[in-house]
Residue frames as a rotation matrix with the C-alpha (Angstrom) as fourth column:
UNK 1
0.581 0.814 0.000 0.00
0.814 -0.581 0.000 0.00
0.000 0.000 -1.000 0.00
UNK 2
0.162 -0.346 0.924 0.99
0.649 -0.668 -0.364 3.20
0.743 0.659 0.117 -1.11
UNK 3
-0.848 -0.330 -0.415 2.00
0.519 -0.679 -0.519 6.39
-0.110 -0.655 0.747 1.23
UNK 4
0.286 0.636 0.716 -0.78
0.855 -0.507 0.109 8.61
0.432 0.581 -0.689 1.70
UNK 5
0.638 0.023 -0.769 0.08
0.636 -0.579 0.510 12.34
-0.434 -0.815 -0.384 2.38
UNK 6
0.910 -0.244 -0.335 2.95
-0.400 -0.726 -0.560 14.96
-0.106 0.643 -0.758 1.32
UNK 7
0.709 -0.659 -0.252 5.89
0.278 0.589 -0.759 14.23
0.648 0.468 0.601 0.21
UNK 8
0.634 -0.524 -0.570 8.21
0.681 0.028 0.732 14.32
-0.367 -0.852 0.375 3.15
UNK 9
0.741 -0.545 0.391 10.87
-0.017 -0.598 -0.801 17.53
0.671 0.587 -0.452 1.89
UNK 10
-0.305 -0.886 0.348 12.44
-0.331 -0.244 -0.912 17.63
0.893 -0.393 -0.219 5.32
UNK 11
-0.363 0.074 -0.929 12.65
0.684 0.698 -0.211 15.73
0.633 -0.712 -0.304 8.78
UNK 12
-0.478 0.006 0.878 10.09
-0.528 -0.801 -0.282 17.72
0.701 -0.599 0.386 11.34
UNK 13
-0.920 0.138 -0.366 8.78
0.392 0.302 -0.869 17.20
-0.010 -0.943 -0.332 14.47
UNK 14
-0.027 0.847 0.531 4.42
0.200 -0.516 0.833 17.62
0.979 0.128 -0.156 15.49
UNK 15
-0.955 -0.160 -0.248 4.19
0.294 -0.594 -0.748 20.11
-0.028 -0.788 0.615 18.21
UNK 16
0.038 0.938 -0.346 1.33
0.989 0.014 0.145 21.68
0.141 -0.347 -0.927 19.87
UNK 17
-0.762 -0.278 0.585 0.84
0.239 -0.960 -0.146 25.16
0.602 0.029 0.798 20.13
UNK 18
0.112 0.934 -0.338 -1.65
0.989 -0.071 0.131 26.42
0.098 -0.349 -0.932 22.77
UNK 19
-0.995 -0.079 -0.067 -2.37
0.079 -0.997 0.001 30.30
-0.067 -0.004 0.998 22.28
UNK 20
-0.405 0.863 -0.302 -5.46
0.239 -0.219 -0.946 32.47
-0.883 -0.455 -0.117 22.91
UNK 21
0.056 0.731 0.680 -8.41
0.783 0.390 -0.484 32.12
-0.619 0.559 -0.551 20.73
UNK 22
0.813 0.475 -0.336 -8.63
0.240 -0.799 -0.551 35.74
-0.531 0.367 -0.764 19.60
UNK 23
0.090 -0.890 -0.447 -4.60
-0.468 -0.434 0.770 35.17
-0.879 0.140 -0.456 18.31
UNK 24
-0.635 -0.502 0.587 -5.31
-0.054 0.787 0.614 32.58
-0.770 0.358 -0.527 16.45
UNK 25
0.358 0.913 0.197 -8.51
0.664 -0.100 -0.741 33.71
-0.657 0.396 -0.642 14.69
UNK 26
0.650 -0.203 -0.732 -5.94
-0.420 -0.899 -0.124 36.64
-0.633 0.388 -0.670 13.53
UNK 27
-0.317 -0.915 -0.249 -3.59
-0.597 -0.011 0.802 34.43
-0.737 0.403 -0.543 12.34
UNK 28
-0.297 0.488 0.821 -6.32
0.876 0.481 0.031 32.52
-0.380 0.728 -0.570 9.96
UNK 29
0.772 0.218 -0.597 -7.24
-0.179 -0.827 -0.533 35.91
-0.610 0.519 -0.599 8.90
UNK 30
0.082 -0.996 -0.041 -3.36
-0.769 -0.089 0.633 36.74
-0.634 -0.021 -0.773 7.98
UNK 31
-0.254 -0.004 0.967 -3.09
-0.074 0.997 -0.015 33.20
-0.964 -0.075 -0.254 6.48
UNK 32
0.249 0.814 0.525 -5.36
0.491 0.361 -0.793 33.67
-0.835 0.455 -0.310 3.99
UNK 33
0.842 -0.281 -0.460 -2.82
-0.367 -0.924 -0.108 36.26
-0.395 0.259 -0.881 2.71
UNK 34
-0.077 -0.992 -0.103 0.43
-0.968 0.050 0.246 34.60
-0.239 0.119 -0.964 2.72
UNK 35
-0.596 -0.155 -0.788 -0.16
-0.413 0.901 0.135 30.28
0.689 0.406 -0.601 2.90
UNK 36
0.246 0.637 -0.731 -1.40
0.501 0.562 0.658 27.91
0.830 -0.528 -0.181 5.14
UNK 37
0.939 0.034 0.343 -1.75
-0.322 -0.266 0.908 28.86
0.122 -0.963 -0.239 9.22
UNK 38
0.831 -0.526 0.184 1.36
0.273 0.672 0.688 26.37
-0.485 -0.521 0.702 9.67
UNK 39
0.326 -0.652 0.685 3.68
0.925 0.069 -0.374 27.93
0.196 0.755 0.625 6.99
UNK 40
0.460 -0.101 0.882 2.96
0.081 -0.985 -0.155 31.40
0.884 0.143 -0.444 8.17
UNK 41
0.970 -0.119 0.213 3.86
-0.183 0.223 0.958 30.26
-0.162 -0.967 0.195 11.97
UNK 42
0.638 -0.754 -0.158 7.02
0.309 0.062 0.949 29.16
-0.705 -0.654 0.273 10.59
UNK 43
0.340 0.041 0.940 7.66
0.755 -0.608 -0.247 31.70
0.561 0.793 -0.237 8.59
UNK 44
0.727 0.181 0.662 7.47
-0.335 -0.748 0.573 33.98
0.599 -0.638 -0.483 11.68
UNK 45
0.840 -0.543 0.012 9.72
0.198 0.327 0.924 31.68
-0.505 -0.773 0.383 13.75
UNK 46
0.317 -0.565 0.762 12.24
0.948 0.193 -0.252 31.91
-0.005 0.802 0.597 10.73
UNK 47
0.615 0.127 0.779 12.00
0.190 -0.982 0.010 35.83
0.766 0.142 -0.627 10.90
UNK 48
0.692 -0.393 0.605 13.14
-0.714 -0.497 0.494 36.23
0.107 -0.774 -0.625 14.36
UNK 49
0.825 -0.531 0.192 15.41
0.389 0.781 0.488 33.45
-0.409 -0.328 0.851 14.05
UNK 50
0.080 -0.537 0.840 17.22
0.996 0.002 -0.093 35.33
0.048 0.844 0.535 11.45
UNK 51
0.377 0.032 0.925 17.01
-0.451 -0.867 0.214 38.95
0.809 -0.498 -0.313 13.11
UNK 52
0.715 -0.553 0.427 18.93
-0.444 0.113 0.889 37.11
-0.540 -0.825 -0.164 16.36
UNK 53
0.255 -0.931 -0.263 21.44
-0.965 -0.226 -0.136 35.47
0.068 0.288 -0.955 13.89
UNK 54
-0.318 0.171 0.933 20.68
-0.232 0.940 -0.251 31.61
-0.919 -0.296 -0.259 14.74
UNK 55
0.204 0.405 0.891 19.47
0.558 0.700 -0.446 31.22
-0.805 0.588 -0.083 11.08
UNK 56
-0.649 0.006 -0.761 20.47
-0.349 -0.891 0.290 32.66
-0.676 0.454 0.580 7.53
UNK 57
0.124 0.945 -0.301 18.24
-0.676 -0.142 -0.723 33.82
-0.727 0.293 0.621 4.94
UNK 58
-0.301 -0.101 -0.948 19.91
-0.639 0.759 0.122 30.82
0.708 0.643 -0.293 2.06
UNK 59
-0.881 -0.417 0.224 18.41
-0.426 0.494 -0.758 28.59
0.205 -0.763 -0.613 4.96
UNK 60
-0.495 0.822 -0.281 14.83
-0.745 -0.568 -0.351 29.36
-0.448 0.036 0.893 4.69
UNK 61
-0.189 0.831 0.524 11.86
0.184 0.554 -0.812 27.12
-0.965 -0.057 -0.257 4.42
UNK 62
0.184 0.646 0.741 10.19
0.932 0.125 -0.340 28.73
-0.312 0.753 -0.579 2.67
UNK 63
-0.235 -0.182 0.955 10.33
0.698 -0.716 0.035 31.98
0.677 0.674 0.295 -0.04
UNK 64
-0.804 -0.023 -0.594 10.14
0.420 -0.729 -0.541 35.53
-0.420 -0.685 0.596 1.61
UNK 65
-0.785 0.614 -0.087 7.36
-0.424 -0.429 0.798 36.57
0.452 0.663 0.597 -1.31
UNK 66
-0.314 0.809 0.497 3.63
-0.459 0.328 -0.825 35.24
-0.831 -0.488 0.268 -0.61
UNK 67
-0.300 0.174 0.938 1.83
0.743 0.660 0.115 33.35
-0.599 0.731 -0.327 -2.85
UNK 68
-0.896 0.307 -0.319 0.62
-0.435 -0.750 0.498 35.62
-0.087 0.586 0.806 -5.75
UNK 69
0.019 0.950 0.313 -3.30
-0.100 0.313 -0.944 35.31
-0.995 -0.013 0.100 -6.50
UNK 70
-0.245 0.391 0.887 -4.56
0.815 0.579 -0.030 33.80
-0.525 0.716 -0.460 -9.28
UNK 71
-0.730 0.200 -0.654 -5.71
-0.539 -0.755 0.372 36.15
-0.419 0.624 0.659 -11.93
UNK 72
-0.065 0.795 0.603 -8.97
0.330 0.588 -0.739 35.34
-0.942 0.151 -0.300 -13.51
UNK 73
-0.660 -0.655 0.368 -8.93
0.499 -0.016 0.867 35.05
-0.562 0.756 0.337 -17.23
């Protein structure tokens, strides 16, 4: 039987995150802007990792750009 899921890109760990309702409602707003809830989280951890020097920017997850929106034809 096949794999089901994404294609594994890099070895991570699943963490919990417990934060208050009214942070997390902003950050599905926000989200909806840039990628998924989980990409923009570490995105953000990336940011300040790289503003204390613990990470450079050829290191990066993921692009610094957002996604671009579709254009309807």
């Amino acid at each position: 039987m096949g794999k089901v899921g994404r294609p594994k890109l890099e070895d991570s760990a699943i963490k919990a995150v417990r934060m208050p309702v009214r942070l997390w409602r902003l950050l599905s707003k926000a989200s909806k802007e840039y990628r998924t809830r989980n990409e923009l989280i570490v995105r953000l951890v990336e940011d300040h990792l790289v503003k204390k020097g613990l990470l450079s920017d050829s290191k990066r997850k993921f692009p610094i750009e957002p996604k671009k929106k579709r254009s309807d034809p």
